[in-house]
TIBADO-280252 format. One record per residue: x, y, z of N, C-alpha, C, O in turn. Coordinates in steps of 0.1 Angstrom, whole numbers, plus 2048, in hexadecimal, padded with zeros to 3 digits. Example, Ala and Ser with C-alpha at 12.3 -4.5 7.8 and 13.67 -1.06 7.14 Angstrom:
<recs>
8847C784E87B7D384E8847DF84E88E7DF855
8807EA8478897F584788180084F88680B850
</recs>
This chain:
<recs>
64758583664A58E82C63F59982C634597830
6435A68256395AE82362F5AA81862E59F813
6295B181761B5AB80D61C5B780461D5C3806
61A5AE7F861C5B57E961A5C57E86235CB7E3
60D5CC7EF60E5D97ED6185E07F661C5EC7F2
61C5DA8016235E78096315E47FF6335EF7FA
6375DE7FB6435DC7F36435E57E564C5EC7DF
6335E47E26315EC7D26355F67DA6415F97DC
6295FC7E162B60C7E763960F7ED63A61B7EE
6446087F265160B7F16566127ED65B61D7EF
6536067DE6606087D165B6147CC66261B7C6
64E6177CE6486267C064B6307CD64A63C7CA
64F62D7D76546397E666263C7E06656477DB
66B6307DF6786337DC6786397CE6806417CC
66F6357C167363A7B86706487BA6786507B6
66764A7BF65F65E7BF66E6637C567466C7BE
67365D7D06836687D668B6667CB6926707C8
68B65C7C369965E7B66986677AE6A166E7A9
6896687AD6856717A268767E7AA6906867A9
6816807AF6826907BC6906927BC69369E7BB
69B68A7BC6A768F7BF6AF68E7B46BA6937B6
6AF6887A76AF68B79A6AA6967946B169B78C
69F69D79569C6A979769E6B479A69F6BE791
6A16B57AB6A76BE7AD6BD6BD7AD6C56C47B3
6BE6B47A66CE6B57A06CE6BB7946D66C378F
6C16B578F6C06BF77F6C26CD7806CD6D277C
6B86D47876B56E27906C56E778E6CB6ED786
6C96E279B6D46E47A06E06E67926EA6EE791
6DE6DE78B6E96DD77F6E86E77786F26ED774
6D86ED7736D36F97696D67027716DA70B76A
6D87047816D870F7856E87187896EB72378E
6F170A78470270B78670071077570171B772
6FE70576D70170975F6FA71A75F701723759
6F171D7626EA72D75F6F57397666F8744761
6FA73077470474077771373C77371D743774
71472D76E72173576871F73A75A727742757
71673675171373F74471575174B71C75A745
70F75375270C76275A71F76775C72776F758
72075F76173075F76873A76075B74476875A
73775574F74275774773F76473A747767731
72F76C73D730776735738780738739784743
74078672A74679272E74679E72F7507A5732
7387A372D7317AA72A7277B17377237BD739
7257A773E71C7A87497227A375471B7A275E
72F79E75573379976774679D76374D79F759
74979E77275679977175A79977A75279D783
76A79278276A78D78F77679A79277C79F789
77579C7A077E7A37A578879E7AF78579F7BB
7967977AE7997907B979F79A7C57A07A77C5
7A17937CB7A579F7DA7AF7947E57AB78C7ED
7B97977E47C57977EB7CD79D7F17CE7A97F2
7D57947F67E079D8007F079A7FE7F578F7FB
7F37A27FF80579E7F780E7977FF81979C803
80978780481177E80C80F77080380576D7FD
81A76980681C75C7FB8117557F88107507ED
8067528057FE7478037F57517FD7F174C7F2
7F175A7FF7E07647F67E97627EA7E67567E6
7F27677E17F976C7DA7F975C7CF7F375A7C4
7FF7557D77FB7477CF7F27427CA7F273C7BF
7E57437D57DC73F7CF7D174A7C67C77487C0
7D77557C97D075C7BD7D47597AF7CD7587A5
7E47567AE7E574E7A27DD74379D7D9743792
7DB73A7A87D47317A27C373679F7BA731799
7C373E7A57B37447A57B27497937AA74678A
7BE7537977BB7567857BD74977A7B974A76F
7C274077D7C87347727B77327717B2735767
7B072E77D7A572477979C73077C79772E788
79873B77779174677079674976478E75075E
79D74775F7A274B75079A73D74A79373B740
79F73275479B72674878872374778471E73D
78172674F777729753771735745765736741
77973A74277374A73B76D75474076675C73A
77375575277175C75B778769756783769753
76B77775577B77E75377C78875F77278B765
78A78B7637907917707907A076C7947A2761
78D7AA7717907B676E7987BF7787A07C8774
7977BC7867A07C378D7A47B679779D7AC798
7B27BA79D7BB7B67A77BC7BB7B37C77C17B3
7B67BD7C07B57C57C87C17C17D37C07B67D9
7CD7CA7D67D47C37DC7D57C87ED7DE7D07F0
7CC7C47F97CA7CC8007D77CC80A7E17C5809
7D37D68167DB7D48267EA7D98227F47D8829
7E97E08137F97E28117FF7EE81C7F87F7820
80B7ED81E8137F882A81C7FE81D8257F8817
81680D81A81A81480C82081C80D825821803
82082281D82583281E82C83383082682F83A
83683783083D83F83984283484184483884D
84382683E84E81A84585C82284085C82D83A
86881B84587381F84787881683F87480A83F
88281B83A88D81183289580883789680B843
89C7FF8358A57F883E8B37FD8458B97F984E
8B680983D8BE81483D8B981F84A8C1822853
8AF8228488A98288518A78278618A783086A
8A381785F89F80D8698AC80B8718A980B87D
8BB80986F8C48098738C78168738C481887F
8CA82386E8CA82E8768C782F8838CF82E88D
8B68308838AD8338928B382589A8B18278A6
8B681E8988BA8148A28C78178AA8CB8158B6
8CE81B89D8E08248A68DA82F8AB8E28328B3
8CF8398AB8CC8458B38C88438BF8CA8498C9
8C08368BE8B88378CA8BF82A8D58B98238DE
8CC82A8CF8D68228DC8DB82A8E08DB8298ED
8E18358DC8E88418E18E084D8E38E28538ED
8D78508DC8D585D8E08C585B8E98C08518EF
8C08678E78B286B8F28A68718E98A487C8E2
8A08688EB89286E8E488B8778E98858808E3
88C8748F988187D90087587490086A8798FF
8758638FF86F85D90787385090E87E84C90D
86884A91786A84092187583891587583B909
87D83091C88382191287581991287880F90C
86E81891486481091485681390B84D80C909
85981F9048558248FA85C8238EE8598208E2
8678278F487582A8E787581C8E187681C8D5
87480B8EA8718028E48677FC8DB8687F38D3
85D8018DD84F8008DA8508058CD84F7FE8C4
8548128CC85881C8BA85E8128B585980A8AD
86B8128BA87580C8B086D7FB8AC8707F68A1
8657F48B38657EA8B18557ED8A48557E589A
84E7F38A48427F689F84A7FC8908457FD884
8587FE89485B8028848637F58818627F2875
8697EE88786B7E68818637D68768667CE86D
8557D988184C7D487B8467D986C8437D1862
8457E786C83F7EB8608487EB8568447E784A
8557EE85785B7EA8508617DC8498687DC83F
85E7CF8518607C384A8527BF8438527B9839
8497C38498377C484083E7CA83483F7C382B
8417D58338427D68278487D181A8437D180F
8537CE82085A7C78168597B981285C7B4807
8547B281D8497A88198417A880F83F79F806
8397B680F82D7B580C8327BE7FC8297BD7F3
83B7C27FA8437C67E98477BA7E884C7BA7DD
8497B17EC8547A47E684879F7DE8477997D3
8417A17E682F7907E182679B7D781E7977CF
82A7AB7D98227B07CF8277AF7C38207B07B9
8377AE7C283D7AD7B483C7A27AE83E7A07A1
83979B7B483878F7B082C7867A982B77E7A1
82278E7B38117917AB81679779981279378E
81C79F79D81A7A77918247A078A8297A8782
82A79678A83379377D82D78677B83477D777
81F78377D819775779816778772811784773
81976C76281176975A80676E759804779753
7FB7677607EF76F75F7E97797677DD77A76B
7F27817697F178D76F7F379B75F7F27A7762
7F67987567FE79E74D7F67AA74A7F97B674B
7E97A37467DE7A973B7D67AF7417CE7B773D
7D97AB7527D07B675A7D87BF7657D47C2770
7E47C37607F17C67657EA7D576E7ED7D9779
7E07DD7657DA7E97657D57E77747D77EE77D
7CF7DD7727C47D577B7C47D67877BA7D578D
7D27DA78F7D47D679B7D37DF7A47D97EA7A2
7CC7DE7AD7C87E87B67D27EA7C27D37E07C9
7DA7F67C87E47F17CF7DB7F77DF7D98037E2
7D77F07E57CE7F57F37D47FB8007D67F1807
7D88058077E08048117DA80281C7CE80581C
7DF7FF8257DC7FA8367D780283C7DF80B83E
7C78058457C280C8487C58098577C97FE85B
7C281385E7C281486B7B88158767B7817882
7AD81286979F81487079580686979880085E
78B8048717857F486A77C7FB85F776806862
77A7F68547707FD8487677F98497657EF842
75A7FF8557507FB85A74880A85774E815858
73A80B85372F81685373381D84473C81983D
72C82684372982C83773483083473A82C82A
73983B83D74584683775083983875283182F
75883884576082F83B76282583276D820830
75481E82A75681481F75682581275C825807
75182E81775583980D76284080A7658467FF
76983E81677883F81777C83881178783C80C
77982A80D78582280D77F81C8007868157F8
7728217FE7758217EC77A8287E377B8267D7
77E8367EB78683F7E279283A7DE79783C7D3
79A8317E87A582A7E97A58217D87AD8207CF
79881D7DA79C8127CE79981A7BD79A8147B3
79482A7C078F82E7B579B8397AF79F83A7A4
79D8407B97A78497BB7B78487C07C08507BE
7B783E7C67C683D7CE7D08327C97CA82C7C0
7D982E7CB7E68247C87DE8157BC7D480F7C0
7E48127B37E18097AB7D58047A57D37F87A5
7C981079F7BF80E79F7C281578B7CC81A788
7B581277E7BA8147787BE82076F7C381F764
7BB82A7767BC8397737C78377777CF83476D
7CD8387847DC83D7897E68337847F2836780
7E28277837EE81E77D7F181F76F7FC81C769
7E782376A7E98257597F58347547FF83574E
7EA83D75D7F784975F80584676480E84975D
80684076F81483D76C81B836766827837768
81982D75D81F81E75481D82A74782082673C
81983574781883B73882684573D830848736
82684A74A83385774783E84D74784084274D
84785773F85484F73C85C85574285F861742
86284A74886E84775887985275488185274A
87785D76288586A75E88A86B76B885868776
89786F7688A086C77389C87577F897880780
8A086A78B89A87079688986879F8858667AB
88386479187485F79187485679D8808587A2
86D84D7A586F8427AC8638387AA85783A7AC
86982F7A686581E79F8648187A986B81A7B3
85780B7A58577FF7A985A7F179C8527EE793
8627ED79E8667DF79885C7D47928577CB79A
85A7D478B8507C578C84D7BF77E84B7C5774
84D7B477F84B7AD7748587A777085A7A2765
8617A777986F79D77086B79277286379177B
87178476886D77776587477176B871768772
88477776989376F76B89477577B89876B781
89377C78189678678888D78679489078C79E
88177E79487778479D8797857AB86F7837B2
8827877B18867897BF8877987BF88679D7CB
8897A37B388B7AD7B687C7B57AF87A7C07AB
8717A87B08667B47AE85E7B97BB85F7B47C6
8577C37B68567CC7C48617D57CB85E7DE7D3
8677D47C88797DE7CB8707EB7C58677ED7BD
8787F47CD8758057C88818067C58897FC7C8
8868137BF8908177BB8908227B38858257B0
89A82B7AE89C8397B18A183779E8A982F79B
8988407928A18417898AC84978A8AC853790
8BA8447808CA84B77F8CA84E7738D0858770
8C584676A8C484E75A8B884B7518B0842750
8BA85474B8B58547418B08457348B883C732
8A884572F8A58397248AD83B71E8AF84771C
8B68307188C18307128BD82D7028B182B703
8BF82D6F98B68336EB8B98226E58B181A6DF
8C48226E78CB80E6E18C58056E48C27FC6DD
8C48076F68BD7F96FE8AE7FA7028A67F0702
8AA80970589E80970689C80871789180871D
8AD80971D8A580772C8AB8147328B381B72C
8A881773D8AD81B7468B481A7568AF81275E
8BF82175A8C381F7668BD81C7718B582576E
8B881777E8B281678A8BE81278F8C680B789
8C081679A8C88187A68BB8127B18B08177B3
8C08067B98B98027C18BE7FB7D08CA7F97CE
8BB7F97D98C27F87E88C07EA7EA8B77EA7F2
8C37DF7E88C07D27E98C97CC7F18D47CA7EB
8C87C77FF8C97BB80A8D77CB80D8E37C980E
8D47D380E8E17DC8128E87E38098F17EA80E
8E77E27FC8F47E07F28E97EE7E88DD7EF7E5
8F17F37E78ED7FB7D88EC7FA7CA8F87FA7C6
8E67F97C48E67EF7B98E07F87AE8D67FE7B1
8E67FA79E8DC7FE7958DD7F578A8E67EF784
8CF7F678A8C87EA77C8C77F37728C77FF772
8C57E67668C47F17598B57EA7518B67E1748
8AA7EF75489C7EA7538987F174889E7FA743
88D7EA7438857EF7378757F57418717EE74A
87080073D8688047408597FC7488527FE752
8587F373D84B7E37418517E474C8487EA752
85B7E375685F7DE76185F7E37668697E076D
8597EC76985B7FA77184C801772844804768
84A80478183D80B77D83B81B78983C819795
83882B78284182D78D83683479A82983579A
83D8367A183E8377B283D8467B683B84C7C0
8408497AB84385B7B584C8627A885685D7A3
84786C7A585087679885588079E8508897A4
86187E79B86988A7A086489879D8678A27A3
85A89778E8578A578B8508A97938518B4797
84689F79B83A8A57A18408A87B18388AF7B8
84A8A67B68548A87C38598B87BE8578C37C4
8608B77B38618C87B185A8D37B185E8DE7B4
84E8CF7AD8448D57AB83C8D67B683A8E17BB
8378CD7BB8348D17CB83F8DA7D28388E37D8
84A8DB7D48518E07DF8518EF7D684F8F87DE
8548F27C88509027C48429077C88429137C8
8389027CC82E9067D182A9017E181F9007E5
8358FD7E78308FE7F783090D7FE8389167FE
82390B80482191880982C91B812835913813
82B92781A83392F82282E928831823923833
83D92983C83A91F84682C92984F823923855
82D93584F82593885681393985080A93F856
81293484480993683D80292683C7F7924838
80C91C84180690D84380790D84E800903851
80A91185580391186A7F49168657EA90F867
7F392185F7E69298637E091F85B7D991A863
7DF91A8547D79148487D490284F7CA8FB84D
7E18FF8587DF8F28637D38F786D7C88F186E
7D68FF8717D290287E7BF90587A7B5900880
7BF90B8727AF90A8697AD8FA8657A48F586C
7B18F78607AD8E585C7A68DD86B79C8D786C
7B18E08767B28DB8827A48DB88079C8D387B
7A38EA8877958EA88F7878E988277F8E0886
7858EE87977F8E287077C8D68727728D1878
7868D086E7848BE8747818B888077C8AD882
7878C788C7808C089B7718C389D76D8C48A8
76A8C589575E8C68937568BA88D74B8B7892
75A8B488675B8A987F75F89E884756897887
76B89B88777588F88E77A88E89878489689A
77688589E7818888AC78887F8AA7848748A9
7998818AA7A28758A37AA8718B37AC8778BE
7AD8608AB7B185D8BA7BF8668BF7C586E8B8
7C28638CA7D086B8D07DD85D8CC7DB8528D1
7E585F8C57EE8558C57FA8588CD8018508D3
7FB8698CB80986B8DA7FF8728E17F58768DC
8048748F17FB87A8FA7FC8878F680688B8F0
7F388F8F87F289B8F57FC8A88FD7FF8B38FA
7FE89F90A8068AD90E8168AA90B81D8B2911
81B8A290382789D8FC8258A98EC82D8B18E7
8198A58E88158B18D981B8C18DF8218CA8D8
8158C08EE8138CF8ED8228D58F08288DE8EC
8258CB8FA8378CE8FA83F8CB8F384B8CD8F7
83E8C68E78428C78D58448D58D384E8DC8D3
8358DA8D18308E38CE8368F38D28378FD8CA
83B8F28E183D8FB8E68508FF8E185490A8DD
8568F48E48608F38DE8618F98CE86C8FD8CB
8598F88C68588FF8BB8589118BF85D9188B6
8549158C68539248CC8629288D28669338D5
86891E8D187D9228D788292C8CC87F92D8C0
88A9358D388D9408C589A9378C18A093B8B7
89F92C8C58A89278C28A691F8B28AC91E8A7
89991A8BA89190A8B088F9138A0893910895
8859208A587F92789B88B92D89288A931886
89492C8968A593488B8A492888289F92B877
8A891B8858A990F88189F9108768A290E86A
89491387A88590C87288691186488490C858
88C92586D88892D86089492D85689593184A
89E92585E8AE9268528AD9198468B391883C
8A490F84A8A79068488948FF83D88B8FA844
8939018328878FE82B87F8F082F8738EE832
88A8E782D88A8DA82F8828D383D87B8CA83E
8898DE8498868DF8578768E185686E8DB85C
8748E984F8678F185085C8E684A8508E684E
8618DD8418598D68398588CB84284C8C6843
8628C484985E8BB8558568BC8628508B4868
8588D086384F8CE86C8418D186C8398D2875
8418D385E8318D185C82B8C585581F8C5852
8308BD85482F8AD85682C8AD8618208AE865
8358AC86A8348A487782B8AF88282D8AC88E
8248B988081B8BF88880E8B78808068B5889
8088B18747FF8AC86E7FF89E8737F5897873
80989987680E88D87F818888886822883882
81588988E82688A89A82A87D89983487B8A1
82587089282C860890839866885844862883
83387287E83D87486E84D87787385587486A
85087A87C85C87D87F867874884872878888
86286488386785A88087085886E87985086B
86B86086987085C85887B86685A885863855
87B87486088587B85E89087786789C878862
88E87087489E86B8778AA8688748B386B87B
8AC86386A8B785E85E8BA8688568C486684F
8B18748558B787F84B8C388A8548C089185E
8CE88984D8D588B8558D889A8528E18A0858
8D18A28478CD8B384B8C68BB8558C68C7857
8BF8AF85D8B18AF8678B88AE8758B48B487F
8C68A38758C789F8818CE8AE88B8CB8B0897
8D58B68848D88C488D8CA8C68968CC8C18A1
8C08CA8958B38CD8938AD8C689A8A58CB8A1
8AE8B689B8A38AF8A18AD8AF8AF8A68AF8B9
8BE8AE8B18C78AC8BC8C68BA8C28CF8BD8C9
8BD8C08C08BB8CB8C78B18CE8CD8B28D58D7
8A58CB8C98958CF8C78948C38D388E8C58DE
89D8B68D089B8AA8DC8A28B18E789E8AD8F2
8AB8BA8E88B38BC8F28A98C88FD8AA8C990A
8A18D08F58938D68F98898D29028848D790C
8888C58FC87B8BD8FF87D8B990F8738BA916
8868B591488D8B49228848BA92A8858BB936
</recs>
């Protein structure tokens, strides 16, 4: 056996580690209890969650907020990132360009023509994905109180790496889609016909939150709702919503009002063509179509045939100064069927 002291000196070995690690559990305990005291002030912290509008993020932000509310965590914004917000194609649309480009000629390879059509097909099921899981964000329970809250982020095309673009893309969250300046403004104007809505918040319903849709009337003075006219699985459809459910998208006032003050076409060339070279000082942007496809666009705009068209037609003129600012834009006008004289000609050029 050991002899009496090495056994004492042991036991006071093992007691000194119980104590040392009872200690530092104490430590450890004051130093959880100190930051959630920090954490549950409301005065001095608050949590920002940050998601993305697909089932599994979307869910468990639910539960994120359940166990921060019960916590006395308080949430003040919703940041909903990677959203696809602007210039996908409708499903309507999406079948259009698909009957054009079995039959007719784009003026590129089929091996391109596949490539488009399939890159829209992609962005457009992202999206509607990505309204199905946002409407649905927004009609949780505890989503209510911070309804303001929600930051709507769109999909960048560049990684938010270095100074300027984490400065870009904080404008995004201060200035741009679902932040609480712009969402407050819209949830305060009241829905006039024409306006364009997003859906959100039905209880009974929630398959149709996230739906956009077109107001047809007016608030009705009895019920308190108004018409929406909406495009659902194909079918045309008008609901009769109360305002809460609705938040909007686009005012028709501000579409009138822009187009009474669009400049003259020869006065936004000159005014493009200045911006250009400005910015090519600044930026060198990548090439997404080859450049000598731009320039034989381009030249094709110089046809005394093209130029009758441009100058007879306002509408003409407004697409094609879209699509000289970006030559992807002339994918959304395909389907417009005042455009198609115009584009079955301008393609018949391009040859």
């Amino acid at each position: 056996g050991l002899p009496s002291g090495a056994g004492t000196a042991k036991a006071a070995k093992r007691s000194k580690i119980r104590d040392e690690v009872s200690q530092r559990m104490n430590d450890y305990k004051h130093s959880i209890q100190k930051v959630a005291k920090m954490l549950q002030d409301q005065n001095r912290a608050r949590f920002i969650v940050v998601c993305i509008a697909e089932f599994l993020s979307v869910s468990e932000t639910q539960r994120l907020l359940q166990e921060l509310a019960k916590n006395k965590v308080r949430v003040s914004h919703i940041i909903v990132n990677q959203l696809v917000v602007q210039n996908s194609l409708s499903h309507q649309e999406l079948a259009d360009l698909e009957a054009m480009a079995e039959v007719g000629d784009f003026g590129m390879s089929p091996d391109l023509l596949q490539k488009t059509i399939h890159a829209c097909r992609l962005l457009a099921a992202r999206k509607n994905i990505q309204q199905k899981y946002l409407g649905v964000l927004k009609g949780y329970e505890e989503t209510q109180e911070n309804i303001e809250g929600i930051c709507e982020v769109p999909l960048l095309a560049e990684e938010v790496t270095g100074s300027e673009a984490l400065h870009r893309f904080a404008k995004l969250l201060v200035n741009e889609s679902g932040n609480e300046e712009s969402f407050s403004k819209s949830t305060s104007h009241v829905p006039a016909v024409g306006d364009t809505v997003r859906i959100a918040g039905l209880e009974k319903n929630t398959y149709l939150n996230g739906i956009e849709g077109q107001i047809v009337s007016n608030i009705d003075t009895n019920t308190g709702r108004c018409g929406v006219s909406i495009d659902f699985e194909g079918k045309v459809q008008t609901l009769a919503l109360l305002p809460k459910n609705m938040s909007i998208v686009r005012r028709q006032a501000d579409e009138d009002v822009a187009e009474e003050s669009e400049p003259s076409y020869v006065e936004s060339q000159m005014e493009e063509e200045e911006s250009e070279v400005d910015e090519a000082e600044n930026v060198a942007p990548e090439p997404i179509i080859s450049e000598a496809l731009i320039n034989k666009a381009k030249s094709v705009l110089e046809d005394p045939e093209i130029k009758e068209m441009i100058a007879q037609n306002p509408q003409v003129k407004a697409a094609i100064q879209d699509c000289i600012a970006n030559p992807l834009n002339f994918v959304k006008y395909i389907s417009n069927p005042e455009l198609s004289p115009f584009l079955m000609k301008a393609m018949s050029k391009l040859k």
